[in-house]
C-alpha positions as CSV (number, residue, x, y, z in Angstrom):
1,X,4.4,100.6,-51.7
2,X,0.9,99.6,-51.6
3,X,0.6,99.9,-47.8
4,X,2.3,103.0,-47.2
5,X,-0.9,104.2,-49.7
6,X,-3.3,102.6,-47.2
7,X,-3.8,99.3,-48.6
8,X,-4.3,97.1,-45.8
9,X,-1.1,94.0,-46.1
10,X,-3.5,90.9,-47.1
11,X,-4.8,92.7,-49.8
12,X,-1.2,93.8,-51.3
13,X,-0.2,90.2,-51.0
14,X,-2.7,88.6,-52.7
15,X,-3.0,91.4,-55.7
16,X,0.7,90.6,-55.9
17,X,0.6,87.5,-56.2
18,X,-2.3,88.0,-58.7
19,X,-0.1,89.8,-61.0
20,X,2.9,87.4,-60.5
21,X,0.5,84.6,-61.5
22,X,-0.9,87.0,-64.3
23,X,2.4,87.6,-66.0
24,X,3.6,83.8,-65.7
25,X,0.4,82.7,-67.6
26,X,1.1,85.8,-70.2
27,X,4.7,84.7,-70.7
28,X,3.3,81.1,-71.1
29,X,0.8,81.9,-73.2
30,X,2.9,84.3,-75.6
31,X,6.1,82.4,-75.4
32,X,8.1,85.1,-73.4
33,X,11.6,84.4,-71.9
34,X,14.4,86.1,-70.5
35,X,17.2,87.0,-72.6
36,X,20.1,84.5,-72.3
37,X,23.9,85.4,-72.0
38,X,25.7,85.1,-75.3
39,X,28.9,83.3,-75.4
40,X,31.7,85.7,-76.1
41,X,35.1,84.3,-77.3
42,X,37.8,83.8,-74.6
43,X,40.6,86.7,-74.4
44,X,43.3,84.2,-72.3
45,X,46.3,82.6,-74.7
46,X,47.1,78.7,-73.8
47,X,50.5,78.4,-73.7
């Protein structure tokens, strides 16, 4: 996106990068995760 605004490539990789980077160490620092699948109760009968 950034490139097709003129943004010459290296410089879109490496502010990418800098904001990958820059959330990891937010979710780090805050204690953010992704939410997790809940375990719903099976609907199949054993005979």
């Amino acid at each position: 996106m950034l490139t097709q605004l003129g943004v010459p490539r290296t410089a879109t990789m490496l502010l990418s990068a800098l904001l990958v980077v820059t959330l990891r160490l937010l979710a780090i620092r805050y204690n953010w995760s992704l939410p997790t699948a809940r375990e719903t109760p099976s609907t199949t009968h054993d005979n």
